[in-house]
N, C-alpha and C positions, 0 to 999 in steps of 0.2 A: 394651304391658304390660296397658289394659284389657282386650284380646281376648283373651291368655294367662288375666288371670284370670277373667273368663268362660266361660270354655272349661274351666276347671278347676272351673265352679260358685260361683265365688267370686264374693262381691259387691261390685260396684265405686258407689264414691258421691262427694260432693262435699262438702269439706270448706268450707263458707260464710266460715270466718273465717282462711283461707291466703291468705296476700298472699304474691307474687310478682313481683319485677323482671323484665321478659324484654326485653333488648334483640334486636330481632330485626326487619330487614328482608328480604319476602321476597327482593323480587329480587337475587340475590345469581350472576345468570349460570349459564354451564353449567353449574358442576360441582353448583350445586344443585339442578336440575332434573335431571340424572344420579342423585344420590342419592336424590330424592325417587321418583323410576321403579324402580331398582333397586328400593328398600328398599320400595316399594308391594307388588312382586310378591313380594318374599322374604315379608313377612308376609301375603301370601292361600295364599300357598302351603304356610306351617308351621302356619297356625291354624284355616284353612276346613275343617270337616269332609268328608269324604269323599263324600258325598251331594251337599255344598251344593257343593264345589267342579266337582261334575259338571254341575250342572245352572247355575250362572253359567258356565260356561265358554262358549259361545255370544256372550255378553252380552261378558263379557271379551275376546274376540277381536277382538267388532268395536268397542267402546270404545276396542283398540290400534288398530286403523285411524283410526278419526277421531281421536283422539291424531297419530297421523301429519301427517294434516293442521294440525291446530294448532300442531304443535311446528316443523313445516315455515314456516307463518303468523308463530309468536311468534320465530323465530331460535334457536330449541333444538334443530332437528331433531338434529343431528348430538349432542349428549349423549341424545338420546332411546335414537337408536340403537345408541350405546355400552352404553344400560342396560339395553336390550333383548339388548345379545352377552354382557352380564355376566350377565342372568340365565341365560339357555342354558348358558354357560362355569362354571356354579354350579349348575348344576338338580343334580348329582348332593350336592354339598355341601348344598343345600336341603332335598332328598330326607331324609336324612340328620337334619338339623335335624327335619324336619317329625313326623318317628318319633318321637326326645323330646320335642317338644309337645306331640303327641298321645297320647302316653303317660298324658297327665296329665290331658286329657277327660275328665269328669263328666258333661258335658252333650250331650244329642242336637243334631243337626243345625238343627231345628225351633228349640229355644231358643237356642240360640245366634244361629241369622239373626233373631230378633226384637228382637235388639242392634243389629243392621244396617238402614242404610237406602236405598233402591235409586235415591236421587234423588243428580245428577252435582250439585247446588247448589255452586257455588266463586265468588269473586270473582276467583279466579284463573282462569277458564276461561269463554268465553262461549259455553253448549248450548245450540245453539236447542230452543224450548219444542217442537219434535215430539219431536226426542231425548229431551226430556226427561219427559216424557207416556211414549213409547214404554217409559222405563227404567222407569218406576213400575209400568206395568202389565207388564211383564217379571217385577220383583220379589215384583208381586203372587201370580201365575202358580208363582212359583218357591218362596215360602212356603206358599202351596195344595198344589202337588205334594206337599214335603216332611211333611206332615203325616201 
């Protein structure tokens, strides 16, 4: 929801005094690492501007490759790759999607990736620090161009 309403120009902020219960453990097996892959690429692919999403794509590619390898490592391989046939089995339904999202841009490509930030940091994922160096100056690279 923040990237839609960025992406519409709208300002998204933090409400200091919302309390919220959230029972939630990650690990909760396949099917949530399924959903968490699918629903990652559904929204780069309905909210990335057109510009930005050409120029991470590179980045994106080989981020699924070593994905690969982790998911291979961590015992997900197999819902990775389900999420991986779902996205494909969906790109035209996404496609689709991505037209009413976009629709609703305000914002250029430039402002919007200054929301984003090109570093893999997860506790859920262990990048070695080249990856992760490599990804920053990638992103660096990638908001330079865009400008």
């Amino acid at each position: 929801m923040g990237l839609r309403l960025w992406l519409a120009g709208r300002r998204v902020g933090v409400e200091p005094r919302a309390r919220v219960i959230h029972d939630y453990e990650f690990d909760k097996g396949a099917r949530k690492w399924y959903l968490l892959e699918r629903n990652r690429w559904r929204t780069v692919l309905a909210t990335y501007p057109l510009g930005l999403l050409v120029l991470v794509t590179p980045a994106l590619l080989a981020a699924e490759l070593g994905l690969l390898v982790v998911a291979a490592r961590g015992g997900w391989l197999g819902a990775k790759l389900r999420a991986q046939a779902a996205t494909a089995a969906g790109l035209p339904r996404a496609l689709v999607r991505r037209r009413i999202v976009q629709r609703t841009r305000r914002i250029g490509a430039a402002e919007f990736a200054a929301q984003l930030t090109g570093s893999f940091e997860s506790p859920n994922l262990a990048v070695p620090r080249v990856l992760a160096t490599a990804s920053r100056l990638y992103w660096r690279l990638t908001r330079l161009l865009l400008r």
